[in-house]
PLY file of the C-alpha trace (Angstrom):
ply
format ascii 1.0
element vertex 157
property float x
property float y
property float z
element edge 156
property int vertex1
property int vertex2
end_header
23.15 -97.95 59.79
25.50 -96.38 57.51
27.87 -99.22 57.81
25.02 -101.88 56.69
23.86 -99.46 53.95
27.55 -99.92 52.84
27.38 -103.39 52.88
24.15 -104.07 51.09
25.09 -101.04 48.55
22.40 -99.04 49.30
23.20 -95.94 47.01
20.35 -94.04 48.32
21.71 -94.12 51.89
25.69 -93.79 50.94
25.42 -90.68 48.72
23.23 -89.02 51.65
25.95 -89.30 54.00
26.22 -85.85 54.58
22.35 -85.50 54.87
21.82 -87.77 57.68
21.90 -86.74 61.34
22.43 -88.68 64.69
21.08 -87.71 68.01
19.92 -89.13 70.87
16.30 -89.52 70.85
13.62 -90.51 73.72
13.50 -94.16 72.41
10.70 -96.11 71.17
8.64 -92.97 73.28
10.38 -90.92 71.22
8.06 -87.54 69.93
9.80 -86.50 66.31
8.52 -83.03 67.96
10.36 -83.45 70.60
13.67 -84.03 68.77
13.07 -81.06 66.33
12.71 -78.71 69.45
16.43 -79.97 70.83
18.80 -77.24 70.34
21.81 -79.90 69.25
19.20 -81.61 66.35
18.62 -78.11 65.24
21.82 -76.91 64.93
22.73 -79.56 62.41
19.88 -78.66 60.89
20.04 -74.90 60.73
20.79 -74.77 57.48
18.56 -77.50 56.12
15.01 -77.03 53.97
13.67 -78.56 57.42
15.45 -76.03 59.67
14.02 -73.23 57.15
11.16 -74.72 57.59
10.72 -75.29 61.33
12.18 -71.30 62.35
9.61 -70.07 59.93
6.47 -71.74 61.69
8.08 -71.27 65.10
8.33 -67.00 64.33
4.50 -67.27 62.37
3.25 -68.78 65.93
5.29 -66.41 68.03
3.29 -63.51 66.09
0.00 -64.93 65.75
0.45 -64.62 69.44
2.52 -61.61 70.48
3.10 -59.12 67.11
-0.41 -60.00 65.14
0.07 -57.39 62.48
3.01 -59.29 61.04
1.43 -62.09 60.42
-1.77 -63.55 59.16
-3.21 -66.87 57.82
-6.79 -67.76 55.82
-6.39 -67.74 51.75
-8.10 -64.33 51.35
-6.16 -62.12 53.78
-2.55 -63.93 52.55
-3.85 -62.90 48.66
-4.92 -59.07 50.27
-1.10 -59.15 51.73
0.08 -60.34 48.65
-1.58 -57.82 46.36
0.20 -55.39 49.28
3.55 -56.47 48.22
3.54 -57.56 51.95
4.60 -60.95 52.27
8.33 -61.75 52.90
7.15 -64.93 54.35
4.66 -67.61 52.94
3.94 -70.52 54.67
1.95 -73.18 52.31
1.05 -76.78 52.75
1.52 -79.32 49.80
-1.70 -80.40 50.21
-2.75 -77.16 48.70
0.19 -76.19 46.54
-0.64 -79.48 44.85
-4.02 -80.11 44.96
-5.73 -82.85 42.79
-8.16 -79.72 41.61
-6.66 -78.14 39.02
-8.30 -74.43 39.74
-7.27 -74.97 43.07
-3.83 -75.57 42.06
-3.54 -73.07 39.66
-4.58 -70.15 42.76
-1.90 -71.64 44.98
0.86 -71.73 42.71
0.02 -68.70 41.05
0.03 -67.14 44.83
3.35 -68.87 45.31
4.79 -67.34 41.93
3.43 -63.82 42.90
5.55 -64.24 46.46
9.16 -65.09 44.73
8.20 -62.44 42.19
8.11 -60.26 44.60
11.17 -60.94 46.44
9.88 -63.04 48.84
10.20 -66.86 49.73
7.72 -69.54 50.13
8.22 -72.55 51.84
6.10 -75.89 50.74
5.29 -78.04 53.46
5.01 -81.91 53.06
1.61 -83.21 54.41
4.05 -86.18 55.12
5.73 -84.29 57.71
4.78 -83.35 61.20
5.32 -80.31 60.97
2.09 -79.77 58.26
-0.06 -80.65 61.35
1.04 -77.36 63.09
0.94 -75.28 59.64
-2.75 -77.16 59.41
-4.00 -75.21 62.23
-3.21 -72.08 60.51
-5.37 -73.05 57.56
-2.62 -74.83 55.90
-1.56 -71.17 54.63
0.26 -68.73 56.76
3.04 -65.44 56.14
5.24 -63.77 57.55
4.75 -60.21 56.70
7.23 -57.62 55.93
5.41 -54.74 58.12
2.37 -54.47 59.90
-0.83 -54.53 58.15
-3.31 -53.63 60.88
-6.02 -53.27 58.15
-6.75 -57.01 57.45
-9.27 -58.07 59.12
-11.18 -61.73 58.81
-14.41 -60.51 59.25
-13.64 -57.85 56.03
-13.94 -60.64 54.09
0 1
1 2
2 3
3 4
4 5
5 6
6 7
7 8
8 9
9 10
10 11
11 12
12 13
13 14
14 15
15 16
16 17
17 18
18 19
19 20
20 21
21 22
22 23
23 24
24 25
25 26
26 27
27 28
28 29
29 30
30 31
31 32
32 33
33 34
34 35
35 36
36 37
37 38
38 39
39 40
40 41
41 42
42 43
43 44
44 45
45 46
46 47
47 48
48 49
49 50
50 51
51 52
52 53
53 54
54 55
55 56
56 57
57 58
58 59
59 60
60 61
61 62
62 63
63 64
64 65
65 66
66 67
67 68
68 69
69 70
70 71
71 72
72 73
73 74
74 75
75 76
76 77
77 78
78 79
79 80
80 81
81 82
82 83
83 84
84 85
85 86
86 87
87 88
88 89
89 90
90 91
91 92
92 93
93 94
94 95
95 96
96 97
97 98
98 99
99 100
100 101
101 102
102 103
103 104
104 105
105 106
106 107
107 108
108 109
109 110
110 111
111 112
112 113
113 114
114 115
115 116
116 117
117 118
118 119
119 120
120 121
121 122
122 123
123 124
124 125
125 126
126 127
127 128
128 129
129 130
130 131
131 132
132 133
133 134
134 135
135 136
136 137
137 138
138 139
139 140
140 141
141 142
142 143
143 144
144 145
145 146
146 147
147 148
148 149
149 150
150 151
151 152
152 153
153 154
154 155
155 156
Protein backbone atom coordinates (compact mmCIF):
# COMPACT_ATOMS: atom_id res chain seq x y z
CA UNK A 1 0.00 0.00 0.00
CA UNK A 2 2.51 2.40 1.05
CA UNK A 3 4.67 1.59 -1.86
CA UNK A 4 1.67 2.41 -4.47
CA UNK A 5 0.76 5.52 -2.42
CA UNK A 6 4.44 6.42 -3.28
CA UNK A 7 4.02 5.87 -6.69
CA UNK A 8 0.80 7.66 -7.41
CA UNK A 9 2.02 10.58 -4.87
CA UNK A 10 -0.54 10.23 -2.61
CA UNK A 11 0.53 12.93 0.05
CA UNK A 12 -2.21 12.01 2.31
CA UNK A 13 -0.96 8.42 2.69
CA UNK A 14 3.06 9.27 2.61
CA UNK A 15 3.06 11.93 5.35
CA UNK A 16 0.92 9.37 7.58
CA UNK A 17 3.55 6.90 7.48
CA UNK A 18 4.04 6.82 10.95
CA UNK A 19 0.20 6.73 11.59
CA UNK A 20 -0.57 3.64 9.81
CA UNK A 21 -0.51 0.17 11.37
CA UNK A 22 -0.20 -3.45 9.92
CA UNK A 23 -1.57 -6.53 11.46
CA UNK A 24 -2.90 -9.52 10.57
CA UNK A 25 -6.54 -9.43 10.42
CA UNK A 26 -9.36 -12.31 10.04
CA UNK A 27 -9.70 -11.56 6.25
CA UNK A 28 -12.59 -10.52 4.33
CA UNK A 29 -14.48 -12.06 7.88
CA UNK A 30 -12.55 -9.79 9.47
CA UNK A 31 -14.59 -7.92 12.77
CA UNK A 32 -12.69 -4.26 13.14
CA UNK A 33 -13.77 -5.33 16.89
CA UNK A 34 -12.04 -8.07 16.75
CA UNK A 35 -8.72 -6.46 15.69
CA UNK A 36 -9.05 -3.60 18.30
CA UNK A 37 -9.33 -6.32 21.11
CA UNK A 38 -5.74 -8.00 19.82
CA UNK A 39 -3.18 -7.20 22.30
CA UNK A 40 -0.34 -6.63 19.31
CA UNK A 41 -2.98 -3.92 17.36
CA UNK A 42 -3.28 -2.28 20.68
CA UNK A 43 0.00 -1.92 21.61
CA UNK A 44 0.79 0.15 18.56
CA UNK A 45 -1.95 1.89 19.40
CA UNK A 46 -1.52 2.60 23.08
CA UNK A 47 -0.68 5.80 22.67
CA UNK A 48 -3.05 6.82 19.92
CA UNK A 49 -6.51 9.15 20.29
CA UNK A 50 -8.04 5.56 19.39
CA UNK A 51 -6.14 3.64 22.10
CA UNK A 52 -7.31 6.60 24.57
CA UNK A 53 -10.28 6.06 23.36
CA UNK A 54 -10.86 2.29 23.39
CA UNK A 55 -9.15 1.82 27.38
CA UNK A 56 -11.57 4.49 28.40
CA UNK A 57 -14.86 2.61 27.22
CA UNK A 58 -13.31 -0.75 28.09
CA UNK A 59 -12.74 0.64 32.17
CA UNK A 60 -16.53 2.68 31.86
CA UNK A 61 -17.97 -1.02 30.99
CA UNK A 62 -15.84 -2.82 33.51
CA UNK A 63 -17.57 -0.40 36.21
CA UNK A 64 -20.94 -0.15 34.97
CA UNK A 65 -20.57 -3.77 35.80
CA UNK A 66 -18.33 -4.43 38.79
CA UNK A 67 -17.48 -0.75 40.71
CA UNK A 68 -21.00 1.20 39.77
CA UNK A 69 -20.27 4.19 41.92
CA UNK A 70 -17.42 5.22 39.63
CA UNK A 71 -19.18 5.48 36.88
CA UNK A 72 -22.44 6.63 35.46
CA UNK A 73 -24.07 7.51 32.07
CA UNK A 74 -27.65 9.49 31.13
CA UNK A 75 -27.14 13.50 30.51
CA UNK A 76 -28.59 14.47 33.92
CA UNK A 77 -26.57 12.32 36.35
CA UNK A 78 -23.06 13.14 34.14
CA UNK A 79 -24.19 17.17 34.66
CA UNK A 80 -25.03 16.19 38.74
CA UNK A 81 -21.26 14.60 38.64
CA UNK A 82 -20.09 17.42 36.93
CA UNK A 83 -21.51 20.11 39.17
CA UNK A 84 -19.64 17.53 41.90
CA UNK A 85 -16.35 18.29 40.45
CA UNK A 86 -16.54 14.44 39.94
CA UNK A 87 -15.72 13.59 36.57
CA UNK A 88 -12.08 12.71 35.64
CA UNK A 89 -13.51 10.85 32.79
CA UNK A 90 -16.14 11.94 30.10
CA UNK A 91 -17.11 9.82 27.54
CA UNK A 92 -19.22 11.84 24.69
CA UNK A 93 -20.38 10.90 21.26
CA UNK A 94 -20.01 13.42 18.28
CA UNK A 95 -23.31 12.98 17.48
CA UNK A 96 -24.08 14.99 20.52
CA UNK A 97 -21.03 17.15 20.96
CA UNK A 98 -22.04 18.37 17.52
CA UNK A 99 -25.46 18.30 17.13
CA UNK A 100 -27.29 20.09 14.21
CA UNK A 101 -29.47 21.81 17.28
CA UNK A 102 -27.79 24.55 18.35
CA UNK A 103 -29.19 24.45 22.23
CA UNK A 104 -28.29 21.04 22.13
CA UNK A 105 -24.87 21.83 21.16
CA UNK A 106 -24.35 24.55 23.25
CA UNK A 107 -25.27 21.96 26.66
CA UNK A 108 -22.75 19.44 25.35
CA UNK A 109 -19.94 21.58 24.75
CA UNK A 110 -20.53 23.69 27.54
CA UNK A 111 -20.51 20.19 29.65
CA UNK A 112 -17.33 19.34 27.80
CA UNK A 113 -15.70 22.85 28.71
CA UNK A 114 -16.84 22.47 32.41
CA UNK A 115 -14.85 18.81 32.39
CA UNK A 116 -11.26 20.26 31.06
CA UNK A 117 -11.96 23.20 33.35
CA UNK A 118 -11.97 21.14 35.87
CA UNK A 119 -9.02 19.11 35.28
CA UNK A 120 -10.51 16.47 33.65
CA UNK A 121 -10.48 15.02 29.99
CA UNK A 122 -13.15 14.32 27.58
CA UNK A 123 -12.91 12.17 24.83
CA UNK A 124 -15.23 12.84 21.51
CA UNK A 125 -16.25 9.86 19.84
CA UNK A 126 -16.80 9.69 15.99
CA UNK A 127 -20.31 8.29 15.13
CA UNK A 128 -18.10 7.05 12.15
CA UNK A 129 -16.36 4.71 14.29
CA UNK A 130 -17.34 1.44 15.80
CA UNK A 131 -16.59 2.10 18.74
CA UNK A 132 -19.69 4.97 19.06
CA UNK A 133 -21.98 1.87 18.81
CA UNK A 134 -20.71 0.60 22.23
CA UNK A 135 -20.57 4.32 23.78
CA UNK A 136 -24.37 4.41 22.13
CA UNK A 137 -25.56 1.95 24.56
CA UNK A 138 -24.51 4.08 27.33
CA UNK A 139 -26.65 6.94 26.07
CA UNK A 140 -23.98 8.21 23.89
CA UNK A 141 -22.64 9.97 27.25
CA UNK A 142 -20.71 8.16 29.85
CA UNK A 143 -17.69 9.15 32.83
CA UNK A 144 -15.42 7.92 34.54
CA UNK A 145 -15.63 9.31 37.96
CA UNK A 146 -12.97 10.37 40.23
CA UNK A 147 -14.63 8.70 43.52
CA UNK A 148 -17.70 7.09 44.26
CA UNK A 149 -20.84 8.93 44.15
CA UNK A 150 -23.33 6.45 45.60
CA UNK A 151 -25.93 9.30 45.72
CA UNK A 152 -26.90 9.47 41.97
CA UNK A 153 -29.54 7.75 41.34
CA UNK A 154 -31.68 7.59 37.81
CA UNK A 155 -34.83 7.45 39.29
CA UNK A 156 -33.79 11.00 41.38
CA UNK A 157 -34.24 12.52 38.36
Amino acid sequence: MISEAKRMKMRNVEENIGRIVVTAGGGCNGDLKDLLGESTAMNLMKDSTVGLQIRALRKVWDMVSSDSDRACYGLKIVESAQEMGAIETLLISDELYQSDEVATRKRYGCLVKAVKDSGGDALVYSSMHVLAEQLQQLTSIATILRFPLPVLDDDAY
